[in-house]
Structures are given as C-alpha cells and as structure tokens.
N, C-alpha and C positions, 0 to 999 in steps of 0.2 A: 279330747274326743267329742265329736259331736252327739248328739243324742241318736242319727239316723245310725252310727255310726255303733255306736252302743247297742243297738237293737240288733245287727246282722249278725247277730251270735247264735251258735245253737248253742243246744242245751249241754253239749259237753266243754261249750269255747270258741269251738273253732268257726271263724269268720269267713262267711259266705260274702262273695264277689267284691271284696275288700284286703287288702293285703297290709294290716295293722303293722307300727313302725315298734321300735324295742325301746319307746321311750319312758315307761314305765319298769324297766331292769333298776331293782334298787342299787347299785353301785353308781350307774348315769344321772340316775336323780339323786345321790349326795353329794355329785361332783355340781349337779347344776347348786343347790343348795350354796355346796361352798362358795362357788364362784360369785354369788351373788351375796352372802354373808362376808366375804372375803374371812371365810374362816380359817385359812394357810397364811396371813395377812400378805398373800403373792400377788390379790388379783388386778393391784395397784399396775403393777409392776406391765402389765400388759396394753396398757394406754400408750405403751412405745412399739408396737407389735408394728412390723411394716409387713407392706405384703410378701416382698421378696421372702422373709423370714418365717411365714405363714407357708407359701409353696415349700420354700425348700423341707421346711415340716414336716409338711405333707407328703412330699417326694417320698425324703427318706423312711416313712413310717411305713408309705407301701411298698415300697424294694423291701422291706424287712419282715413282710407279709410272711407268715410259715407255711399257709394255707396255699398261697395263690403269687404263679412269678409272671413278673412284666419285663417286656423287653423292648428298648427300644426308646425310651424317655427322651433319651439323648439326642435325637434325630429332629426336636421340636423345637422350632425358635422361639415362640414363641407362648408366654406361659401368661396366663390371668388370671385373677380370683373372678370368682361367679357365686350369684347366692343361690347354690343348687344347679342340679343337673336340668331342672327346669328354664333356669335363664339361658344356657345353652343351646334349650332345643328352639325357643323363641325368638334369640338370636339368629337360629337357621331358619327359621318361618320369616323373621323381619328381612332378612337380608335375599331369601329366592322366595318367598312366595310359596303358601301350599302344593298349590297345583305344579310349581317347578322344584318341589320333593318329593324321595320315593320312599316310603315308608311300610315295613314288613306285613304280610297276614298276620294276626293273632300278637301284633304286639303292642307297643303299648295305647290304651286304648283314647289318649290326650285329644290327640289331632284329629279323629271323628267325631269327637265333643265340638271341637272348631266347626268341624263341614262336616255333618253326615254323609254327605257324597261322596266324599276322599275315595279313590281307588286306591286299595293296598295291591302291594306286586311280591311274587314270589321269585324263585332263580329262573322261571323261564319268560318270565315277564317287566325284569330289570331292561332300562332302557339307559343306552347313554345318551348324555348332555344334560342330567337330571342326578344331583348329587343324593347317594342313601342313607340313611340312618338307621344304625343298627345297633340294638340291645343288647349289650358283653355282660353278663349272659342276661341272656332270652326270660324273663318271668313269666312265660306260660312254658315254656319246656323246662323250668327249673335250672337250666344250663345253660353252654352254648347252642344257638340256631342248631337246628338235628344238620341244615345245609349249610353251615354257617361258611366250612373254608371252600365249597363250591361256589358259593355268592362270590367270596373273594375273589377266588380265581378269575370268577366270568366279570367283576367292576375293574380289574385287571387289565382282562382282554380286550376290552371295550370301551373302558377309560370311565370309569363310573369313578368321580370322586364318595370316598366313604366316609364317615362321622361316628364315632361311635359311643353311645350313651352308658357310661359304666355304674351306672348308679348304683347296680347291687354286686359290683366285683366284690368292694371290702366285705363283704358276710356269707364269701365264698370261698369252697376249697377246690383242689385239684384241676386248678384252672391255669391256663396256660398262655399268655396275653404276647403274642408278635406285633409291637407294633411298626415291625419294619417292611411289613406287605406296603409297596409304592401306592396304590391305592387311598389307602388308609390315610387323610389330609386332617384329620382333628380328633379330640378326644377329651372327654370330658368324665368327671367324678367329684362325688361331694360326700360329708360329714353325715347325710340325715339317716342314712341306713344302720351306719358299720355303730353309728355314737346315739341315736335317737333325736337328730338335731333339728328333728321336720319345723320344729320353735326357731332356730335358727340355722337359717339354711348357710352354709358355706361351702364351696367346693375348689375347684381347679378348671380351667378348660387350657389343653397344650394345643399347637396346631403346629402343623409344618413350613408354612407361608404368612409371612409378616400380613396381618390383616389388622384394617382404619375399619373399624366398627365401632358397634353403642359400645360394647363390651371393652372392648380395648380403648377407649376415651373414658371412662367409668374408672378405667382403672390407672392410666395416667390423670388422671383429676383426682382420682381418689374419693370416686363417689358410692363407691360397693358400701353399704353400712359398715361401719369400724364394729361397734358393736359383737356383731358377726364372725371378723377376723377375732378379734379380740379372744370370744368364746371358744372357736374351731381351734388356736393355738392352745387355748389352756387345757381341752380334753385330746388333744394331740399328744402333749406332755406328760399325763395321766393316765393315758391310755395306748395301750400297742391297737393299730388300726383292725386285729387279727382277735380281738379282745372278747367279743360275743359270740364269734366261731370259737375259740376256746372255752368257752364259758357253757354253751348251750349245744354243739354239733352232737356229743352222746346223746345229749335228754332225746335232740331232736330225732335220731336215728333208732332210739327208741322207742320215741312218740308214733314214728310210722309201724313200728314192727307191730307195735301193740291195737294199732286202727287198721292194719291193713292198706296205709298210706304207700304211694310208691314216691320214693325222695326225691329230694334233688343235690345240688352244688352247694345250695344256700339254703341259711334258717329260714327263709321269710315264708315259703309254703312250701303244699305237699298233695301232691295228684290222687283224690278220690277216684277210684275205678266203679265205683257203686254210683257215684253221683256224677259224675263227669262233668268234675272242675277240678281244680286246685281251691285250696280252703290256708287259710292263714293260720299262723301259729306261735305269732309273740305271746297271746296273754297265757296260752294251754304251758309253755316252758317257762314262761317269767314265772305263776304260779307254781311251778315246781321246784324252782331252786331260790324261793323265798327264803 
C-alpha cells in the first residue's frame, strides 16, 4: 500500500475514493508465503505451467463459481493470458484510439486520467462505428449497469461491438453472465480481485474473432511474465475462484446492516447514503475474521 493510500481511511476503516484489493486476507498471504518458500516442496513443479493449462484453469474454476454463472465461453475462439484486466483495456486504446472508444458515465475512472476530455455516453448517447466497453458488474452501482441489458439491446440494433471488463465478477454473487448476446465481441477477467494478485496481475481475455494484436503475439512468443502464470495457477489450485465471497459475503452483509451501508453483488464496496459515495471494505472484514 502506498502511504497516500494508507491515509484515505477514516477512523472506522472504511476507505474513501479508493477501493482497497483483499490482499492482506491471511489465508492469500500464507499461500503467497508458501509459494515463495515452496513450503508444499510443489512450487518447483509449476515452471512447466503452459498457458493453455493456466486458461483452461481458469475456465474451469469460474464455470464452478457457486455465486455467479457464465454462459457462453464456448462461442470464443480465441483465448489469451493477460497481465490483468488492465492490459485488456490498453489493448482496446492501442488498437482504436480513445476518442474511437465509447466508454460508460460513472465508470471506471482510467481513461479520464488519459484525457480529461474523454466524453462518456450513456444508452441514449451510444453511437455505432465506435466499439464499448463495459464493466460486468458496474463498481459504482455495485452490480450490473442499472441499463446494462438496454445498452445491449440498442449495441445490438445498431451494431455497436461490446468488450466487456469483468474484473470484479469473481467477488460477486447472483450474477448472471450471457455471453451469447451477438454484440458481445470480447471479454476479459483476472486473478487481482477474487485472489489479491494486484502484486501479480494474471488474467484471461476470450474474444470471438481471431485477432493479430500486441496481446496475441505476447502470447504466441510467450512474452506474458511466466512468473505470473506460474503464481495465478498455483492459487487457482488452492483456491475455488468463489473463495472470498465465501469467506466474507456474511461479514460483509453485516457490515452494511450495521453502518447503514446499501450493498452490493460484490465485497469490494458499499453505497454511503449519508455521504454519497461508495467507501471500500477489505481492511473493515479482513480485520474481522482475523
């Protein structure tokens, strides 16, 4: 954590305009420990990890999600590791250009850090010829988009190819993931949420149409850090992807009744009505079920 980063606490924990990762959960920091003690004498054994064996991993971990079902995997030709949902979106900036992406109100807030200018677009303001990117689920609604299956519908109508950023599905429940809307051309998800891997980012991007990008050269060359893969399979293994929603979704259902929070899908935050934001809540649960 950084020091800026440490100060945005109030006095009871909960972190203001910050949404802290669960990488302080003592069970993910004794698996980092082992992994790097090779205290299981296993961690050898993962210097043979290929990618293909890293996805399908991964696949299967989230088709077996309790919380949260996908559908639709199968429709993707095309599968790559990524370090993080971040290489993903950079990927879509290097390849169209800001200004020829469309990217939601109130989400996430990356790509105005790039250009303060950026125009966000709502459902009435989506344009075709200008692919979207959209957050499965939404981290300022704590959900899905409140519009999310009418965006669909109208990038449908109109031929808006979709993207969609799933970084906080694995630390969600009652979530419901079609990915068989024709619209829907890519999808991407990684380790740093659901595992606290923001130290080592790993994830997935599937897409529907064979694409020659950085991404897809990176990973026929085999230039993704191994590292990486390496770490993402061994707490894959260790871990059901469904593990900190197990772990923490009472505390945290508690944690709102008890502040007056209104919930969400996911542990990562919880909608102040007093203060009007959403306020973070790793360290307030980690702390409780020490």
């Amino acid at each position: 954590m950084t020091n800026q980063h440490e100060k945005a606490l109030d006095d009871k924990g909960f972190a203001l305009d910050w949404i802290p990762p669960f990488s302080n959960d003592r069970d993910l920091l004794q698996a980092k420990i082992d992994f790097f003690k090779n205290s299981d004498k296993k961690t050898i054994s993962y210097i043979t990890t290929e990618y293909s064996t890293f996805i399908k991993k991964f696949e299967d971990s989230l088709l077996k999600h309790r919380y949260v079902k996908v559908n639709g995997l199968e429709l993707f030709v095309q599968k790559d590791v990524i370090t993080g949902c971040q290489n993903f979106l950079d990927q879509m900036i290097m390849t169209h250009g800001l200004d020829n992406l469309q990217v939601l109100k109130n989400g996430y807030p990356y790509y105005n850090k790039l250009k303060p200018s950026l125009k966000r677009v709502d459902l009435d303001s989506i344009v075709a010829g200008k692919p979207l990117i959209i957050e499965y689920p939404f981290p300022n609604a704590r959900a899905p988009h409140p519009m999310y299956n009418e965006i669909l519908d109208k990038a449908n109508n109109i031929g808006v190819d979709v993207y969609l950023d799933c970084a906080w599905l694995p630390i969600g429940w009652d979530l419901d993931l079609d990915l068989s809307k024709e619209c829907i051309k890519g999808v991407a998800m990684s380790l740093s949420k659901c595992f606290g891997l923001h130290w080592s980012r790993v994830g997935v991007r599937w897409l529907k149409t064979e694409t020659n990008d950085t991404i897809k050269i990176e990973n026929e060359y085999r230039m993704v850090s191994y590292p990486n893969v390496m770490i993402g399979k061994y707490y894959l293994d260790r871990f059901d992807m469904d593990f900190l929603v197990t772990k923490y979704k009472k505390s945290y259902l508690e944690l709102c009744s008890l502040y007056k929070l209104v919930p969400g899908k996911t542990i990562m935050n919880a909608y102040c009505t007093e203060r009007g934001k959403n306020l973070g809540v790793a360290k307030l649960l980690i702390n409780k079920n020490v």
